[in-house]
C-alpha positions as CSV (number, residue, x, y, z in Angstrom):
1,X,0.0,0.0,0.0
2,X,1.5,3.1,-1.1
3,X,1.0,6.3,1.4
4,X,-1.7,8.7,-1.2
5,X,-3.4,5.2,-1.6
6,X,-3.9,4.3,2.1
7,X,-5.2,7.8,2.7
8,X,-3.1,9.5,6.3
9,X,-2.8,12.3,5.5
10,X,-4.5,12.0,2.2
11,X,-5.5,8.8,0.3
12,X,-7.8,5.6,0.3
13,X,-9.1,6.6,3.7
14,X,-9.5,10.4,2.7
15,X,-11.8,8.6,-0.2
16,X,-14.1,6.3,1.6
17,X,-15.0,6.0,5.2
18,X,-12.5,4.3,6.8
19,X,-11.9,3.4,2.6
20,X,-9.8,5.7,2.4
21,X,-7.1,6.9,1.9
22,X,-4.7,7.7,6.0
23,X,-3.8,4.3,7.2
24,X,-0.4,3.2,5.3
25,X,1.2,6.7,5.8
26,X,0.2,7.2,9.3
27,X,-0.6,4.2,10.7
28,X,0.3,0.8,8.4
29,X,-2.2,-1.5,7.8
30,X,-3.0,-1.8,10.8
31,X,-5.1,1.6,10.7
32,X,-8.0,2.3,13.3
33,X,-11.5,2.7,11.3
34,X,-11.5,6.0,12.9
35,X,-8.9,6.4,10.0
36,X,-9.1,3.3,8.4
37,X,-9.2,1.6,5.7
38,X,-13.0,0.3,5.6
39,X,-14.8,-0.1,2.0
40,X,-17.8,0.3,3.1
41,X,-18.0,4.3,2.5
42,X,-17.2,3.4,-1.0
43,X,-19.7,1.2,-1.2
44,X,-22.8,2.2,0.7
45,X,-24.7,2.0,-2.2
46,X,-24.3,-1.3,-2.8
47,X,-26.3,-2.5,0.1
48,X,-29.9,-3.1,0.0
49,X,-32.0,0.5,-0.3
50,X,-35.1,-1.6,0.2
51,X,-37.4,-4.7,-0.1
52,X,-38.8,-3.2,-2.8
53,X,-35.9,-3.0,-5.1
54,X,-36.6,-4.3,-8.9
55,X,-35.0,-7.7,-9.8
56,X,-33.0,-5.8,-12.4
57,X,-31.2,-3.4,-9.6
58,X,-30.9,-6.6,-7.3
59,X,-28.8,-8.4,-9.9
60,X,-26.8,-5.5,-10.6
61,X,-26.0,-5.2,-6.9
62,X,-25.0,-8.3,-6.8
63,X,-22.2,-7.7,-9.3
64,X,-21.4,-4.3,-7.7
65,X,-20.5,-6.0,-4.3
66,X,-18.3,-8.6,-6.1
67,X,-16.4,-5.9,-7.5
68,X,-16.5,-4.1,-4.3
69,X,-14.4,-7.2,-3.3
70,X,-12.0,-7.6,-6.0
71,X,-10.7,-3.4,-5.5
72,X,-10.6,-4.4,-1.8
73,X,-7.8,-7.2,-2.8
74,X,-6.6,-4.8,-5.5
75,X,-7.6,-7.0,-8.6
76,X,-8.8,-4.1,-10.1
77,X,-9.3,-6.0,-13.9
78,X,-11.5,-8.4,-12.1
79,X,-13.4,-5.0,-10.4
80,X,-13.7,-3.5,-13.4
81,X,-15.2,-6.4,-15.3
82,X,-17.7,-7.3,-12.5
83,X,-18.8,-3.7,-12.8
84,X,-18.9,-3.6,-16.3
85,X,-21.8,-6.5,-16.5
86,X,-23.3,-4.8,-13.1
87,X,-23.7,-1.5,-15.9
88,X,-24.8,-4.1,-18.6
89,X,-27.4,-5.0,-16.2
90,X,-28.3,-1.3,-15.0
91,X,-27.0,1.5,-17.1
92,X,-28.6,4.0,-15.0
93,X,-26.9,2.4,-11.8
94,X,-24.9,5.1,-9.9
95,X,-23.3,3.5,-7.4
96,X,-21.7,1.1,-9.8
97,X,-20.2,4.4,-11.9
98,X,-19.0,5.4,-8.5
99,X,-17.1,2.5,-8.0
100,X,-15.5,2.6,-11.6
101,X,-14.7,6.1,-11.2
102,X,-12.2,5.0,-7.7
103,X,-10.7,2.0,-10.0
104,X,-10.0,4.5,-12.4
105,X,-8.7,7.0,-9.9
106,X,-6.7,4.4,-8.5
107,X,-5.1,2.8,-11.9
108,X,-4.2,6.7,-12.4
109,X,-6.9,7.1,-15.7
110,X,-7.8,10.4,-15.0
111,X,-10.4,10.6,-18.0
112,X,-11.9,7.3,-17.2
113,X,-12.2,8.0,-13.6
114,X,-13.8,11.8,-14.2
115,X,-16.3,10.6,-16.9
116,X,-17.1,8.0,-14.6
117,X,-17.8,9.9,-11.5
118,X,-19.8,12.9,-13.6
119,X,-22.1,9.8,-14.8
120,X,-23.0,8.7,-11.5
121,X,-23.6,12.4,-10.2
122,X,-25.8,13.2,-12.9
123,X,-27.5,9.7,-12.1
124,X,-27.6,10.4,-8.4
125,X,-26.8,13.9,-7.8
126,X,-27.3,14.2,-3.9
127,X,-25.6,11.4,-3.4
128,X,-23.0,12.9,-0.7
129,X,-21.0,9.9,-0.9
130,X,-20.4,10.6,-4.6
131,X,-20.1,13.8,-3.9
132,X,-16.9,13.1,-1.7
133,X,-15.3,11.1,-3.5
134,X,-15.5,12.8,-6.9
135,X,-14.0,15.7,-4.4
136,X,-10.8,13.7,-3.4
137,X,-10.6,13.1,-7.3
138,X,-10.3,16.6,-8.1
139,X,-8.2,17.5,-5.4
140,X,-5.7,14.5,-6.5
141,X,-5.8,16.1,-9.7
142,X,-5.1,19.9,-8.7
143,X,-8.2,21.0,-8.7
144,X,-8.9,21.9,-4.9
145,X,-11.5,24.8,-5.1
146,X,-13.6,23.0,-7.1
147,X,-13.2,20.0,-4.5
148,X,-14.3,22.0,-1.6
149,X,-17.7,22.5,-3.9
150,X,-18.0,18.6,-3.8
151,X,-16.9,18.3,0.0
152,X,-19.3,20.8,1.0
153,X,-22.6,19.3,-1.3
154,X,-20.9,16.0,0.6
155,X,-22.5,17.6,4.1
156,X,-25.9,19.1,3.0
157,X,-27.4,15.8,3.8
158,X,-27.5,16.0,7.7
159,X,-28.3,12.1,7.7
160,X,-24.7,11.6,6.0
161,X,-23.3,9.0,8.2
162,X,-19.8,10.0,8.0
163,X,-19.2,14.2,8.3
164,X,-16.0,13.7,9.5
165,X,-14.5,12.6,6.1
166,X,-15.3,15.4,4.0
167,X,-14.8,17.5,6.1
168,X,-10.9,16.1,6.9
169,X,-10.7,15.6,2.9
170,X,-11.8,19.6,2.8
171,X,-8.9,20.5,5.6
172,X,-6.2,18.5,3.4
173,X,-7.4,19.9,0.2
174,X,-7.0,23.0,1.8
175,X,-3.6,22.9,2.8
176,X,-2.9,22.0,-0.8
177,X,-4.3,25.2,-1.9
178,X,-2.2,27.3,0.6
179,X,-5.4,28.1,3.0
180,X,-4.1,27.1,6.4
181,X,-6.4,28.9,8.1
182,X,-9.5,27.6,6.1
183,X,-7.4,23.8,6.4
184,X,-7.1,24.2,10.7
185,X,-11.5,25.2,10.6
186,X,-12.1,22.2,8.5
187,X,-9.5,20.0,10.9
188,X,-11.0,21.2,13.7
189,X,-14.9,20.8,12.0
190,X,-14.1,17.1,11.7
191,X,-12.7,16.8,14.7
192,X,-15.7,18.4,16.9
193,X,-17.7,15.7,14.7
194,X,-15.3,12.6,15.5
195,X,-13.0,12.9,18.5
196,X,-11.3,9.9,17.3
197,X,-10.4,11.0,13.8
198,X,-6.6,10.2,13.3
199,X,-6.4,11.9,10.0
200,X,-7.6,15.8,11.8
201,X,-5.5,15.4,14.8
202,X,-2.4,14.1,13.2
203,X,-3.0,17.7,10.6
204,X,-4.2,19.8,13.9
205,X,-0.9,18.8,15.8
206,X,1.2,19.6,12.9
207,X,-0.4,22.8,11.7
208,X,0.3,23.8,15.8
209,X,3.5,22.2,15.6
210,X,4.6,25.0,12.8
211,X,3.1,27.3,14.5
212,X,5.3,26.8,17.7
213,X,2.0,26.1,20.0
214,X,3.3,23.2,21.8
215,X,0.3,23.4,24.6
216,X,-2.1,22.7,21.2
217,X,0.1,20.4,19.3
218,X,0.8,18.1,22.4
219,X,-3.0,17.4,23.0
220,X,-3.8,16.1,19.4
221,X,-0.2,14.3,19.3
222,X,-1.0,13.0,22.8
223,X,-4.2,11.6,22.0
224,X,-3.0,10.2,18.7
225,X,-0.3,7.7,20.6
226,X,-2.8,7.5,23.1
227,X,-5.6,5.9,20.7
228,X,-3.8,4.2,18.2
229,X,-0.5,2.2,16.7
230,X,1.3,4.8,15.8
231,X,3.7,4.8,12.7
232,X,7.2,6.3,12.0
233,X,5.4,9.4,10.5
234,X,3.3,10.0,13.8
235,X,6.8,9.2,16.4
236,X,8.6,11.8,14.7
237,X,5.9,14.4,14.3
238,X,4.6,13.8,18.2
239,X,9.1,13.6,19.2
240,X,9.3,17.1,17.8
241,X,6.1,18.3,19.5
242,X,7.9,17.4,22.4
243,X,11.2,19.0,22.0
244,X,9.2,22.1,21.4
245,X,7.5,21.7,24.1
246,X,10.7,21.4,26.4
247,X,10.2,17.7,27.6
248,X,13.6,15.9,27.2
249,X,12.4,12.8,28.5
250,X,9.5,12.5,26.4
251,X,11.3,13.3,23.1
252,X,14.1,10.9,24.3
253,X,11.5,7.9,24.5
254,X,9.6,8.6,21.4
255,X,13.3,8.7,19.5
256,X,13.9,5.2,21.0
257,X,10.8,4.2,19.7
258,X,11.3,5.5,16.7
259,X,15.2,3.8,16.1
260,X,13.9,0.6,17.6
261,X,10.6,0.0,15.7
262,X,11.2,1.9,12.3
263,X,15.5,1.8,11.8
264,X,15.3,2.3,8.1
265,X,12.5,4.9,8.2
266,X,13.7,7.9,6.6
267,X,12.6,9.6,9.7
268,X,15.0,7.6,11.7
269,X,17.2,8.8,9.4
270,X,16.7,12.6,10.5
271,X,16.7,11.8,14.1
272,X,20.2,10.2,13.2
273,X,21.1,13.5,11.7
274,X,19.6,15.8,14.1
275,X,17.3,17.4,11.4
276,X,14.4,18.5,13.1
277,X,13.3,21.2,11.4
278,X,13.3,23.5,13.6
């Protein structure tokens, strides 16, 4: 898993629920589902809407949560052909367009993956889960104003089950776009939302972190080692937090971690040469 595929700070977890895009950077495979790598987001669509649902939609389903399965492996030919007949089946199927539009995104296909993800908005176009994930496209692809559009439509459905996600996506996509300010409200928007988001605190602790607030920085690094298996990324952002903050001890535990559990990190590596960037 590749760090802007995993999604910490930006990825698979920044995509879908726990789907996207934070784990592998921040966290390894071993992510929390608080910033973790769970498909469903992607794929919420592709559970039952009702009882009532047409024969023709049911079998199309069907096909969509086999390829659901396949991208989860990473077989993405297999994905793409299961969604393929789920289309044959159902043209008009939006969630299944959705899913061929991540594939794409994911195989790098820009065109594919855009035309894909405008089918299944026109098809479904208050679908806020589309609507995220058509944002972390455009983000991945330079566009970040226009992403914030998406992240945004994401939230005007208040039964949404995950606000944290868009609006974490929103604070990354932000940061992108040189709005650190407008990145820290959307941080701290997903945060207020989902205490346990590892993707907001890991951004809220080093936005504070540059700003030399160790007081701030050390309570979103703090609870980030607290809640979660921390990676080499987090060790050396919550080791610096602490030499800012004045705390020798701490800083000279977290750089034993660090050497111990990650040796040929290149974090490990700038401990070694005493680049801390400050």
């Amino acid at each position: 898993m590749t760090p802007e595929r995993a999604g910490f700070p930006g990825g698979r977890w920044a995509v879908r629920a726990g789907m996207m895009l934070a784990a592998a950077l921040l966290w390894g495979c071993a992510a929390p589902t608080g910033g973790t790598t769970d498909y469903g987001a992607a794929t919420n669509s592709a559970l039952p809407e009702s009882s009532q649902e047409s024969d023709i939609r049911r079998r199309a389903r069907i096909r969509l949560e086999l390829a659901a399965g396949y991208y989860q492996q990473g077989n993405y030919n297999v994905a793409i052909d299961e969604l393929r007949q789920s289309l044959t089946i159902d043209p008009e199927f939006a969630a299944a367009h959705g899913m061929l539009g991540l594939v794409y995104m994911d195989l790098g296909d820009r065109v594919r993956a855009e035309e894909s993800f405008r089918k299944a908005l026109r098809l479904a176009p208050d679908d806020s889960e589309l609507h995220n994930n058509f944002g972390w496209f455009l983000c991945q692809t330079g566009r970040e104003q226009a992403s914030l559009e998406h992240f945004q439509l994401a939230l005007r459905n208040p039964l949404y089950p995950t606000p944290a996600r868009p609006m974490h996506n929103a604070g990354i996509c932000s940061l992108r776009a040189g709005d650190a300010a407008g990145a820290e409200a959307w941080f701290q928007r997903s945060f207020q939302v989902d205490p346990r988001n590892p993707v907001a605190m890991y951004h809220l602790a080093d936005i504070y972190l540059k700003r030399r607030d160790a007081e701030r920085a050390r309570f979103y690094s703090q609870r980030l080692l607290a809640g979660f298996e921390p990676s080499a990324e987090v060790l050396w952002l919550a080791l610096r937090i602490e030499r800012l903050a004045g705390d020798r001890d701490s800083e000279a535990s977290l750089g034993s971690q660090l050497r111990r559990r990650f040796p040929a990190s290149p974090q490990a590596a700038l401990l070694a040469a005493g680049k801390y960037g400050d």
